[in-house]
N, C-alpha and C positions, 0 to 999 in steps of 0.2 A: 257786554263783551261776549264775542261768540264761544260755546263752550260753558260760561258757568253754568248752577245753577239758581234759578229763583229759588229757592229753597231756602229759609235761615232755619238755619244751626240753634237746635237750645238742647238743653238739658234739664230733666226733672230732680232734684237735691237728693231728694226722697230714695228715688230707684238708685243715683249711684252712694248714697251712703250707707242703702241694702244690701248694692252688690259684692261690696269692698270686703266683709266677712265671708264670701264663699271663697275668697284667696288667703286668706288666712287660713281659713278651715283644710283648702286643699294643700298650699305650705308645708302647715303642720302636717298632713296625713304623709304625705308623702317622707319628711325629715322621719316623724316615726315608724314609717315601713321600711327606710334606710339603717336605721337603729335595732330593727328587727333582724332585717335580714343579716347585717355585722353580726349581731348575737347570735346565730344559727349556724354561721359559717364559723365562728369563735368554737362554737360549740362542737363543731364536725372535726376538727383539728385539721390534720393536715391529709386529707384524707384521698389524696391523689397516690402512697403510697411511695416505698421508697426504693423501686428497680426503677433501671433507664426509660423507659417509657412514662412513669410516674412524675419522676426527678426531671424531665424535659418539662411535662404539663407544669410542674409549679414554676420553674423559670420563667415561663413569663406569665402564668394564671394570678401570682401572688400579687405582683406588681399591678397587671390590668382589673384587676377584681376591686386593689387598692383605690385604682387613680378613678376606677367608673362609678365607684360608691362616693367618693371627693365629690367629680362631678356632677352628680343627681343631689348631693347635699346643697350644693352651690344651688342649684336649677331652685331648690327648693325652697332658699331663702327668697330668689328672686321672685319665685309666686306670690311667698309671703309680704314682700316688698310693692308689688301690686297693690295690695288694698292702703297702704299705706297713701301710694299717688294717689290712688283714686279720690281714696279722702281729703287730699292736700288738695286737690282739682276741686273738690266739690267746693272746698273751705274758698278757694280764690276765687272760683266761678260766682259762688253766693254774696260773699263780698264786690264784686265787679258787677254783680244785677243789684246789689242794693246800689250802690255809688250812680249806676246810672239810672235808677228811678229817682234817687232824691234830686240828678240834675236835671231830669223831666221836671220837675215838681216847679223845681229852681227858676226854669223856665217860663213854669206856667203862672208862678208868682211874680216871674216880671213883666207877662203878657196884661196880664189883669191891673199894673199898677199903671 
């Protein structure tokens, strides 16, 4: 068909069930830079300060500071969630290359019969 390519598609087991720990790793780091940075901010109190100009910044600094640390936590599981697929992919991939070598096999034992 015009357009694809000759090329097949494989995968090596090995490289992605190496790869799948550097999303974990970066998951984690990220969930504990998030954890860090909450403690630091915890730490500073409220430190915008309490004339009108201060009292404006926290109105909506408290809320967006809240919902963008949410957000990078989320981001962070889903890194971590990566290695997870990658190794459910490798798991089904390795399972689907054994299946079809043993119907190779299958084949080839009823060629010879």
């Amino acid at each position: 068909m015009p357009g694809e390519s000759s090329q097949s598609l494989t995968f090596d087991l090995t490289d992605l069930y190496m790869t799948a720990p550097a999303f974990s790793r970066a998951g984690g780091s990220i969930a504990d830079t998030v954890s860090q940075v909450q403690s630091q901010l915890q730490g500073m109190g409220a430190f915008w300060g309490n004339d009108a100009p201060g009292q404006k910044f926290a109105s909506f600094y408290v809320h967006s500071a809240d919902a963008l640390l949410q957000q990078i936590s989320v981001f962070a599981g889903a890194v971590e969630g990566i290695a997870d697929a990658i190794n459910r992919m490798a798991d089904n991939y390795g399972i689907s290359e054994e299946a079809n070598v043993n119907k190779m096999r299958a084949l080839e034992q009823e060629e010879m019969q």
